[in-house]
N, C-alpha and C positions, 0 to 999 in steps of 0.2 A: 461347083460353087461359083455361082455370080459375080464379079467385081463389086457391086455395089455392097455385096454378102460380107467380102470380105473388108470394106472401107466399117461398114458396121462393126464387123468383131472385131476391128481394132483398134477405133472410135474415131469421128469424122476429126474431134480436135487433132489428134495426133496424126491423121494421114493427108491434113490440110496443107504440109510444108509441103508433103510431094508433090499434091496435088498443082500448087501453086509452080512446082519449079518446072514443071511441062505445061502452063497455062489450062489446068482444068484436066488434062487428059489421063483419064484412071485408070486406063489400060499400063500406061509409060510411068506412072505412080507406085500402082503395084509392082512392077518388074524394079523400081529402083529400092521398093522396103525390102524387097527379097535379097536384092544385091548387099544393101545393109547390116542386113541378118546375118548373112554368109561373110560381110568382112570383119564384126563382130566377133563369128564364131573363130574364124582363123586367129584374128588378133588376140581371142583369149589365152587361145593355145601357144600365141607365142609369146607375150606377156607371163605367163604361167611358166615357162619353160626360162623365159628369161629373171622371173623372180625368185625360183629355186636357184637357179645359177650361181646369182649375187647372193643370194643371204647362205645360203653354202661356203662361198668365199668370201664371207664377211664373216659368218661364225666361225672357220677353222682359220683366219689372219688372228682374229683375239685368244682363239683358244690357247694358241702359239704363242703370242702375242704376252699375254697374262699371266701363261703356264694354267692354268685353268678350264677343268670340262665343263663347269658349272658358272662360266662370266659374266652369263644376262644376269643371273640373283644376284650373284654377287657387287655387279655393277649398278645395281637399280639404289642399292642400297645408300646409304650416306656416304659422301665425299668420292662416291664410285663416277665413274665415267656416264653413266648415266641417270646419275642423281635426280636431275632436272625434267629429263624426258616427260613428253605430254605423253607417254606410253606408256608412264611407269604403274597408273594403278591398272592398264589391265592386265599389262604385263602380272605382276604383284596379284591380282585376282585368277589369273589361269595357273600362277606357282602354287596358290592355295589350296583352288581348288583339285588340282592336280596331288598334291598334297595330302587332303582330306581322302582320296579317294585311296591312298596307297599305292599310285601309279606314276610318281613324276619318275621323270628324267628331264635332262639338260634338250635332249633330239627334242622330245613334246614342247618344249617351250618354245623353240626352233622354229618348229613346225607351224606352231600356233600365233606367232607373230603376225604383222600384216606389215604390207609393201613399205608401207610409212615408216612402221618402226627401223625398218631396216636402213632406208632413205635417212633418215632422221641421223645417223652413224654418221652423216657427213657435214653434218653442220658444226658450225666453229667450234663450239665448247666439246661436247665428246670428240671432235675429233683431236682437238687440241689434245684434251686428257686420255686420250689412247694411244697417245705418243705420236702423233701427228703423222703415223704410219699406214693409214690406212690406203694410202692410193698403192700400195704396191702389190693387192690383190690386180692392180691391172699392168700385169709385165708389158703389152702390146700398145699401151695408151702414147698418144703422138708428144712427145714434148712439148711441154711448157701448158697442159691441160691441168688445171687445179681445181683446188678442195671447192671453191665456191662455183667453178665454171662446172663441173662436175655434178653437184646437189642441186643447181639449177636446170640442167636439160634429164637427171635423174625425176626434177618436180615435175619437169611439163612429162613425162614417163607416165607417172602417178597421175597425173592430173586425165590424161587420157584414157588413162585405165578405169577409174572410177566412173568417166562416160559410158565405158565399156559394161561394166559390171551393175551397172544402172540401166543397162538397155536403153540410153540415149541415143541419135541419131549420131554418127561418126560420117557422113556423107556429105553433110551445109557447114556453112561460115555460122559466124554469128549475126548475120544478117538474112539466112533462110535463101542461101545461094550455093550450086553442089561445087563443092571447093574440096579437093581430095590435099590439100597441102600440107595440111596438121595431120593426119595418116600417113603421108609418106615421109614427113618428118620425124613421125616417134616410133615407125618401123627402120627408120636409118638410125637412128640412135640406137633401138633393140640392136639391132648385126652390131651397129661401132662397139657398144660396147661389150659383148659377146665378144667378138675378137680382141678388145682390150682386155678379156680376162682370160684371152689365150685358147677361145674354143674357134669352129668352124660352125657359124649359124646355118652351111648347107646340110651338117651333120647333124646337128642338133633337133633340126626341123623337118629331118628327113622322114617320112610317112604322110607329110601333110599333103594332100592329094592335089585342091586346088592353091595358088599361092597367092599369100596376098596382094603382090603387084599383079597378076591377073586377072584379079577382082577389080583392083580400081581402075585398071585398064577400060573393065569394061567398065565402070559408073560413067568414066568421064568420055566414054565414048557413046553415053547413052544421048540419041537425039530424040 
């Protein structure tokens, strides 16, 4: 297949950033949407690995926590810790329908959440109202790291991910220049906070064939 073949099936708008960041050259264009794809794929996998992590040790701190196997329902409810949440109708719509079918359990709701809902646990009000306990899911976390310093590099976590899960370009600034710094910033935060929650990210991640710092190795060694 042709370069020019594949600038087509992937449409010129969108292979025009590459194109521009090697002045025109579509050989060095394609080699860096490839490198993209593959840092992508990695980062899903460890994003993925890192959002079971947390929301595993976030649903067994309240389970605890509450005395309760059943917290998310019970919490979404009135004057519950998560009364407020922008979560709470879908959350309240997968109880339902879970419900309706004769299949709930507390794990499917778990399971069924998204990165945010879980993120969301650390902002002021539920965390207040869940006894202001929740940072001690991270035994490892350096002193003096708090609830809002926390939910903030948790955001930019989420925020990244959602590039990912979008199939945006995770390789440019936001000026169309190949800037690996926001990639190597929310893969250091994945490991920090991994080991704040008491695991080994070399363990965790162990099968993944290539890594993602030798991925971006090579973007930003691409001339």
């Amino acid at each position: 297949m042709k370069n020019l073949e594949f600038e087509n099936a992937f449409s010129k708008a969108r292979f025009k950033k590459y194109k521009d960041a090697f002045n025109g050259d579509l050989s060095k264009a394609l080699t860096l949407y490839r490198y993209n794809i593959k840092l992508s794929e990695k980062f899903y996998c460890a994003l993925n690995i890192f959002e079971i992590v947390l929301r595993n040790a976030i649903n067994t701190h309240y389970i605890n926590h509450f005395v309760d196997n059943d917290w998310i329902r019970n919490q979404i409810a009135a004057n519950g810790m998560l009364e407020h949440s922008p979560h709470k109708v879908e959350i309240s719509q997968k109880i339902q329908s879970l419900a309706n079918k004769n299949i709930y359990t507390h794990d499917k709701v778990v399971a069924s959440a998204t990165f945010g809902f879980w993120v969301y646990c650390f902002t002021k009000i539920p965390f207040k109202r869940g006894g202001q306990s929740l940072l001690s899911i991270f035994p490892q976390k350096h002193h003096g790291l708090g609830q809002r310093a926390i939910y903030n590099e948790l955001m930019k976590v989420k925020g990244f991910r959602n590039r990912v899960a979008h199939h945006e370009q995770i390789c440019f600034d936001s000026f169309g220049n190949i800037n690996m710094s926001l990639a190597k910033e929310v893969y250091s935060l994945i490991n920090n906070y991994l080991c704040y929650l008491g695991y080994s990210p070399k363990q965790l991640f162990y099968g993944l064939s290539i890594s993602i710092d030798e991925i971006i190795n090579k973007i930003e060694n691409l001339k």
